[in-house]
Biotite code that builds the C-alpha atoms (Angstrom):
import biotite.structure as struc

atoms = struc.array([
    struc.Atom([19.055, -25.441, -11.288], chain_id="A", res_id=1, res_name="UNK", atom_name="CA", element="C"),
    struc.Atom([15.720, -26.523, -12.549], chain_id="A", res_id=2, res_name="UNK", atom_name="CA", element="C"),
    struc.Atom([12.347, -24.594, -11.883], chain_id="A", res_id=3, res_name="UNK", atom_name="CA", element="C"),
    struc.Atom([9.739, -27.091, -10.753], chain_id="A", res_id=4, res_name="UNK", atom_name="CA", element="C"),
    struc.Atom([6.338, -25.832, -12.678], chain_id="A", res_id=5, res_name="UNK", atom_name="CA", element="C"),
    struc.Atom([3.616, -28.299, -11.398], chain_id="A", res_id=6, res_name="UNK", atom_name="CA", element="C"),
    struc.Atom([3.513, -26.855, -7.512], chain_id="A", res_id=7, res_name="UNK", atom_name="CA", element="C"),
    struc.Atom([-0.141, -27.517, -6.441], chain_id="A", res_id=8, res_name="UNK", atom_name="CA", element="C"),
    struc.Atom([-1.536, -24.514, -3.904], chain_id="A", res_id=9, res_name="UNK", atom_name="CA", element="C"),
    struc.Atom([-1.256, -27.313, -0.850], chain_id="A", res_id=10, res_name="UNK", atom_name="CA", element="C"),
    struc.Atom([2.375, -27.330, -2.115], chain_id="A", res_id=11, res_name="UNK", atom_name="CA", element="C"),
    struc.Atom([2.525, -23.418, -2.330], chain_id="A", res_id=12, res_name="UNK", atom_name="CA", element="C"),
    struc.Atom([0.810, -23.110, 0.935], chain_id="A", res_id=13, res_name="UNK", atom_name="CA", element="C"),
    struc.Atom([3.180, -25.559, 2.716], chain_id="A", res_id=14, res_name="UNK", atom_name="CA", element="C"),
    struc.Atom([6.623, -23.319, 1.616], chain_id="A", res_id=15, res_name="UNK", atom_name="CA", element="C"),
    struc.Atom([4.994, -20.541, 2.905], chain_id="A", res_id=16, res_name="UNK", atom_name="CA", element="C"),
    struc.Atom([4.007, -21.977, 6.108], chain_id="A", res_id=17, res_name="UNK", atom_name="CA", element="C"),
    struc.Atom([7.687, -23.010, 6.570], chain_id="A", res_id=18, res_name="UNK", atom_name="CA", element="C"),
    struc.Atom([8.871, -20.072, 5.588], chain_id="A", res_id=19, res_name="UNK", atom_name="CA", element="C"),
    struc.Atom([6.543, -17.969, 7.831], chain_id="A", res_id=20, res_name="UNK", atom_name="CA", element="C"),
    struc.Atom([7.763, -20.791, 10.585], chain_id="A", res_id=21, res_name="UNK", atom_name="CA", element="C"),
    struc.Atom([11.759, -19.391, 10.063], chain_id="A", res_id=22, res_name="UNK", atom_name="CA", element="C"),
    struc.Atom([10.769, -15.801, 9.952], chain_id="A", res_id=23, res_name="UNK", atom_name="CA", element="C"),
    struc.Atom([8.989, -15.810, 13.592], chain_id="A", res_id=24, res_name="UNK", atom_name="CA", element="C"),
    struc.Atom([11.421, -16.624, 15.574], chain_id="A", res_id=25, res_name="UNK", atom_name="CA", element="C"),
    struc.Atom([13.705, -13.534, 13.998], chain_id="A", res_id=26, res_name="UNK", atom_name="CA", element="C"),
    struc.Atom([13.735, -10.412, 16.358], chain_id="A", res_id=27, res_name="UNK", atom_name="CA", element="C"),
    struc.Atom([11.398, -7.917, 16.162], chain_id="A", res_id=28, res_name="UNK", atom_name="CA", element="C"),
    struc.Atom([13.466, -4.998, 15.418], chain_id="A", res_id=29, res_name="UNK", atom_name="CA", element="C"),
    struc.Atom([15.412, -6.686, 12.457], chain_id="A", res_id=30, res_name="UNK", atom_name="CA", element="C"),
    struc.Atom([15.184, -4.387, 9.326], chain_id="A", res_id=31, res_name="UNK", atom_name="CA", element="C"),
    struc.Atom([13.610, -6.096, 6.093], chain_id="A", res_id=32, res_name="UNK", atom_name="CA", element="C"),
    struc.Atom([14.264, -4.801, 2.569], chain_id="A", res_id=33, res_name="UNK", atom_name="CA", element="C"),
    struc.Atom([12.087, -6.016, 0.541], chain_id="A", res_id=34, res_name="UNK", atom_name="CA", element="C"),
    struc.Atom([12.768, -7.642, -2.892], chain_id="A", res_id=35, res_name="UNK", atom_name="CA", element="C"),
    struc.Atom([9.603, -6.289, -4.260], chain_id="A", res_id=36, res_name="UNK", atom_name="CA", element="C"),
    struc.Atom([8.718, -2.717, -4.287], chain_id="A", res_id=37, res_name="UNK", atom_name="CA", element="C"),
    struc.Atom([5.463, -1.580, -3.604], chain_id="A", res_id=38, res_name="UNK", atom_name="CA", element="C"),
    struc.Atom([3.196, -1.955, -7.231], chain_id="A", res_id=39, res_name="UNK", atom_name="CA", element="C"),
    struc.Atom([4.084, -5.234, -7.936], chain_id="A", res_id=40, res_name="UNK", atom_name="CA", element="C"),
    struc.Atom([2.038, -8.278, -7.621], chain_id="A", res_id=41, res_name="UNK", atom_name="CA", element="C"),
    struc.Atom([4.039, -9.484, -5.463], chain_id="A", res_id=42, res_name="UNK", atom_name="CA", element="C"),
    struc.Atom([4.074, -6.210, -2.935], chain_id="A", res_id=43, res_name="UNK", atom_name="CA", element="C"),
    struc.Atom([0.951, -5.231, -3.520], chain_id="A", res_id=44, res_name="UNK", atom_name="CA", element="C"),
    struc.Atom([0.253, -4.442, 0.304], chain_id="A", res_id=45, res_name="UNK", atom_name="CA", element="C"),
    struc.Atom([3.620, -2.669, 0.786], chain_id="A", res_id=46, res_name="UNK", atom_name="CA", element="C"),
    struc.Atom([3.800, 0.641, 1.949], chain_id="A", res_id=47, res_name="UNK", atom_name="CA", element="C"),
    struc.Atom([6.232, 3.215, 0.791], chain_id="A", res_id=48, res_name="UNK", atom_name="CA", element="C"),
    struc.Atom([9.691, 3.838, 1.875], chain_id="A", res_id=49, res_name="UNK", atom_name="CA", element="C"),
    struc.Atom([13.075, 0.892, 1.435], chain_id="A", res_id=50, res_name="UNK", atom_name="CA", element="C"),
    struc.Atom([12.998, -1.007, 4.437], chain_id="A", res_id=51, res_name="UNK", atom_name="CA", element="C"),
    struc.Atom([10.255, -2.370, 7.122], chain_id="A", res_id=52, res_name="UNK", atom_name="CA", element="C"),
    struc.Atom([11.072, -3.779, 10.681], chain_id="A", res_id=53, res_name="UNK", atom_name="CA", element="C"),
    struc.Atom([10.085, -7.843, 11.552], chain_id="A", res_id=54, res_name="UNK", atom_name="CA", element="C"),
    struc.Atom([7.866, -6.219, 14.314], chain_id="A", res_id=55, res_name="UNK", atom_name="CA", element="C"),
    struc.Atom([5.495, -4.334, 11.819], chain_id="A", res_id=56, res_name="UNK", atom_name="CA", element="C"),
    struc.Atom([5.776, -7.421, 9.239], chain_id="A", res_id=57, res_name="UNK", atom_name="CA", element="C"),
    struc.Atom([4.755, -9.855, 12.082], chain_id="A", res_id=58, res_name="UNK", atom_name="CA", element="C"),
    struc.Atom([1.965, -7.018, 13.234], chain_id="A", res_id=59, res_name="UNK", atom_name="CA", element="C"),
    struc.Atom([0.675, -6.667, 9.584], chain_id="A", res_id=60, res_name="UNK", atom_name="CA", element="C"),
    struc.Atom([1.598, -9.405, 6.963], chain_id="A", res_id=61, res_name="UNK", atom_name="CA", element="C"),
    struc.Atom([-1.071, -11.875, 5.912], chain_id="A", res_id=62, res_name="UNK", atom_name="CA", element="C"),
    struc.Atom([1.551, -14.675, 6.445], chain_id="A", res_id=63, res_name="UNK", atom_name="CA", element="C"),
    struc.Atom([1.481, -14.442, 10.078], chain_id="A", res_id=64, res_name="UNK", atom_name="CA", element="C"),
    struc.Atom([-1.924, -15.115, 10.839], chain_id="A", res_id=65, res_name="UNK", atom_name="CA", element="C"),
    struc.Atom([-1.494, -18.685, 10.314], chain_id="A", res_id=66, res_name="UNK", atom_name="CA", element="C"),
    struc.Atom([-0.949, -20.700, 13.260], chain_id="A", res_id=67, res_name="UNK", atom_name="CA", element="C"),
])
C-alpha cells in the first residue's frame, strides 16, 4: 500500500473529523487501548494505566470538541 506524503492540514483535519464522527456514536462504557502510550507525541495528553473508557475520551479528548 502506498503512503500518501502531500496531506495538507484541511486534509488532516477532515480524517479526523470523520474519524471523531465514527467514534461518537460508540457507547460510552467501551474500553479503549490505546496504540500510543503515554510520552509519545502522539499520547502526549494520556494518562497512565492500559486502557481508557469512550465516556472519559468523549469527556476529555481534544477531538470531541468539534461539532
Amino acid at each position: 500500500m502506498a503512503v500518501k506524503t502531500n496531506l495538507s492540514a484541511e486534509d488532516l483535519a477532515g480524517m479526523l473529523f470523520e474519524s471523531v464522527k465514527k467514534l461518537k456514536v460508540l457507547n460510552d462504557n467501551l474500553r479503549i487501548l490505546p496504540g500510543h502510550g503515554a510520552g509519545s507525541a502522539c499520547g502526549k495528553s494520556i494518562g497512565k494505566g492500559d486502557s481508557c473508557s469512550m465516556k472519559v475520551q468523549k469527556e476529555n479528548n481534544y477531538a470531541f470538541k468539534i461539532n
